[in-house]
N, C-alpha and C positions, 0 to 999 in steps of 0.2 A: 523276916527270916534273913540271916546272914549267909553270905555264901566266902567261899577260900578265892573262887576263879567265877570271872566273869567273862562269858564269850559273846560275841555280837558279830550276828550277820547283818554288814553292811548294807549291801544289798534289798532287803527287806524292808531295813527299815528306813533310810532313804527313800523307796519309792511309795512305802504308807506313808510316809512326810507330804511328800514332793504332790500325791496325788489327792490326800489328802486334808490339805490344806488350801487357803484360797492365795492364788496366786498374785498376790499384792504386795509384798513384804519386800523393798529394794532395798540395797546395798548404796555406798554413797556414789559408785559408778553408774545408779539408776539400775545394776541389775539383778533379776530375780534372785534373793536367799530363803525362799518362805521354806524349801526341803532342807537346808541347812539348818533355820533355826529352830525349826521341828526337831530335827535329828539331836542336837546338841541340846532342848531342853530334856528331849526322855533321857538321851544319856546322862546330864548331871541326875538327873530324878533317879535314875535307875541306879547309879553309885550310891548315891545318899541313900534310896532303901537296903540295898543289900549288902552295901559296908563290904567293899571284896577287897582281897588283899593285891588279885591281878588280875587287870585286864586288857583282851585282845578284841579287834574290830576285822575280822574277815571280809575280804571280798571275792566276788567271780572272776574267778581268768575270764577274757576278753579274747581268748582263742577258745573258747569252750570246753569240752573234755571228753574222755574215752567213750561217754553215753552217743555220739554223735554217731562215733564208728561202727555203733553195737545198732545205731537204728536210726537212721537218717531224719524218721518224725520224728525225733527227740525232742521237744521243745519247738516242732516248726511251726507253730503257732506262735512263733514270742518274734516283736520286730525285730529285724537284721541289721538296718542302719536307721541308729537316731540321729546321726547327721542331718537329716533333709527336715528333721523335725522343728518348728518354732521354738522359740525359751520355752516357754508355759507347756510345753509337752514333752520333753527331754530332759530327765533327770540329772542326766552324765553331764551334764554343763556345769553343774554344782558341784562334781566330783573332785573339782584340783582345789575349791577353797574348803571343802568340807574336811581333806585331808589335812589344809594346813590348821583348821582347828584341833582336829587330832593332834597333830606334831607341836600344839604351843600346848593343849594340856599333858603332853608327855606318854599320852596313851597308843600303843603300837598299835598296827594297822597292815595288813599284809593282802596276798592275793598271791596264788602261786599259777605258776603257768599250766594249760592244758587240766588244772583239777575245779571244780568247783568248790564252791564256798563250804556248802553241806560235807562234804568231806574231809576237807581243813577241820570245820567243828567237830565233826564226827571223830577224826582220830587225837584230838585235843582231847575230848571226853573220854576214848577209849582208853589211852594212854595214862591218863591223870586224876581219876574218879577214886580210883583205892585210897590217895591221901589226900582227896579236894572234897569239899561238895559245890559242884559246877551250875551253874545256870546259864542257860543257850538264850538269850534274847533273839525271837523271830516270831512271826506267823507264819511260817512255811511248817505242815504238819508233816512231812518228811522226817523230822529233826524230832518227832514226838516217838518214833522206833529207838530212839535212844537213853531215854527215861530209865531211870532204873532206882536204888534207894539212895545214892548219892549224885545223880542228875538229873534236872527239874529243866522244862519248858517254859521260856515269860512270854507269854504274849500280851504285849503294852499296848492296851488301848484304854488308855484313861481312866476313868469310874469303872468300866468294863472288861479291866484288865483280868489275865489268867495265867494262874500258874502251875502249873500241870507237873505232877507229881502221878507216880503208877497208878491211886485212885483216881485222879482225874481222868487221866486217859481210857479207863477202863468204865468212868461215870458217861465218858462221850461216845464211846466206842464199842465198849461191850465186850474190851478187847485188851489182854496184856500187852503193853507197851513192844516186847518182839514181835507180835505178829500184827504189826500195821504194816510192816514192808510186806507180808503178803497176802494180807485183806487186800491191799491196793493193787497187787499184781491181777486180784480178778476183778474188782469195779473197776479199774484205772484208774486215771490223774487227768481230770482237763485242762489242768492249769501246765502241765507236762506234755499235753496232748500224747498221753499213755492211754490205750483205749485197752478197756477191759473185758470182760465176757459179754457179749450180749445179752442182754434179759434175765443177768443177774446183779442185783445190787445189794447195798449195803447188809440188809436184813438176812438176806437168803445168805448172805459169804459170812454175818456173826453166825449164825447156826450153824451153819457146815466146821468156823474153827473150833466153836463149842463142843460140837456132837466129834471131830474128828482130831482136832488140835491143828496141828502147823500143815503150809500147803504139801510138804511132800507128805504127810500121814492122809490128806484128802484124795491124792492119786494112788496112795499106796493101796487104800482102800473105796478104791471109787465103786468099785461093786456093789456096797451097801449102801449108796444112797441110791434109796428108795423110788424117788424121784426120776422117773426117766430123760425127761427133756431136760433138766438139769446135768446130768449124769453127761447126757450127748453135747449140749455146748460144753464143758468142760472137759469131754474129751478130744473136741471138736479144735480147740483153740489154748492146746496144752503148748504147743510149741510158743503160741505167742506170751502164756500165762508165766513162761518159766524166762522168756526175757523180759518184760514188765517186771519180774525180780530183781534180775540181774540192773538192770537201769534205775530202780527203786532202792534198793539196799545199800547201805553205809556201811561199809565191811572193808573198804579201801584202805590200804597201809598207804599213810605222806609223809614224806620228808617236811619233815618242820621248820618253820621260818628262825624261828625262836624255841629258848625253852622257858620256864617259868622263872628262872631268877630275872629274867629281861623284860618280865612281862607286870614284874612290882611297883604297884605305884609310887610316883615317889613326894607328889602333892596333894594338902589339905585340899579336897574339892569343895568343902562347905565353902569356901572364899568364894565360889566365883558361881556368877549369874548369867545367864545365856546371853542378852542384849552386850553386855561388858564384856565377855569374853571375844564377840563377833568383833566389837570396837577394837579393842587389843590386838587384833590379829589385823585389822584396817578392812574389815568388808562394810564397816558404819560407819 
């Protein structure tokens, strides 16, 4: 399938690379590139399938963002300083050469301050979907609320790659592509360390959107479920259920780094091979 725009979370997929992969692949300074050269062969692979006319490489602010202020657990689960960390366990050590691969095949690269990655993508898609059809390269299923008939989800893993279109997300989920931000507001995110309802999961919250639709039509009508101990954790843990939203949802208006005429490619990528482009840039 061809796509107009290509968007890529950094982030993601440097650290599927980086952890991914066996930690042996050195640079001619002896040191580690194996998340590097991971990252640069899905990227040319991912160009050569999808044929885009433009693409961007998003990253995380490195001061975090609004979700922090809204909820201190926000992610307190995720480490705070990879500084103290070894090479072979520190991603961000990769970061300053991975960028000048990006800057020798001419493909943009951004991070904006205080916003996260998903949000950058989020309103790139929201913004440019009427006359693109976008694909979000990630595994983070956050970015799967965004799915609609002109934006698809890649998740690149290899032979077991996915790409996720409103039926996919609805074959895994059980669920239109809008209401994963607030499926997840009631199981939560461990990977967010959002914690959800207690003692309700995945199965119990597709029924409830099925039988009632979106989370505010479930409060509006919590009466009718049936179900009494359901009924009371969810009444129980509304306050918490309705910021798990707000921290989960993609609805942030950003100021854009770029706009799409800057984001046009401007070279044949069939030319160039991951090993030869590393050399090129002097990390072999």
């Amino acid at each position: 399938m061809k796509c107009n725009f290509l968007l890529i979370d950094g982030f993601s997929l440097l650290f599927r690379m980086f952890f991914g992969l066996p930690a042996k692949i050195r640079g001619k300074n002896n040191q580690l590139i194996h998340g590097i050269v991971g990252f640069t062969g899905t990227l040319l692979k991912t160009i050569s399938y999808f044929e885009p006319e433009k693409v961007l490489v998003v990253f995380d602010s490195e001061l975090g963002s609004f979700r922090q202020q809204l909820d201190s657990n926000y992610k307190a689960n995720r480490i705070k300083d990879w500084s103290s960390l070894s090479e072979d366990m520190n991603p961000f050590i990769q970061l300053p050469d991975l960028k000048k691969v990006l800057d020798y095949l001419s493909i943009k690269h951004c991070e904006i301050e205080n916003v996260e990655a998903d949000d950058v993508l989020s309103e790139y898609a929201r913004r440019y979907n009427n006359e693109n059809k976008i694909v979000i390269v990630s595994t983070d299923s956050d970015l799967l609320q965004l799915v609609n008939e002109n934006v698809y989800v890649y998740y690149p893993k290899g032979k077991s790659s996915v790409l996720y279109d409103e039926k996919e997300v609805d074959k895994k989920y059980n669920l239109k592509p809008a209401l994963i931000a607030d499926m997840k507001a009631i199981v939560g995110d461990k990977s967010d360390n959002i914690l959800g309802v207690p003692g309700i999961g995945i199965k119990t919250a597709q029924k409830l959107f099925n039988k009632h639709g979106n989370l505010s039509s479930i409060y509006d009508n919590i009466n009718d479920i049936e179900n009494d101990r359901i009924k009371k954790k969810l009444l129980d843990y509304k306050e918490e259920v309705f910021l798990n939203l707000k921290l989960i949802k993609l609805n942030r208006k950003v100021d854009l780094k770029y706009n799409l005429e800057e984001l046009k490619l401007s070279k044949d990528f069939s030319q160039y091979k991951t090993m030869q482009v590393l050399k090129d840039v002097g990390l072999t």
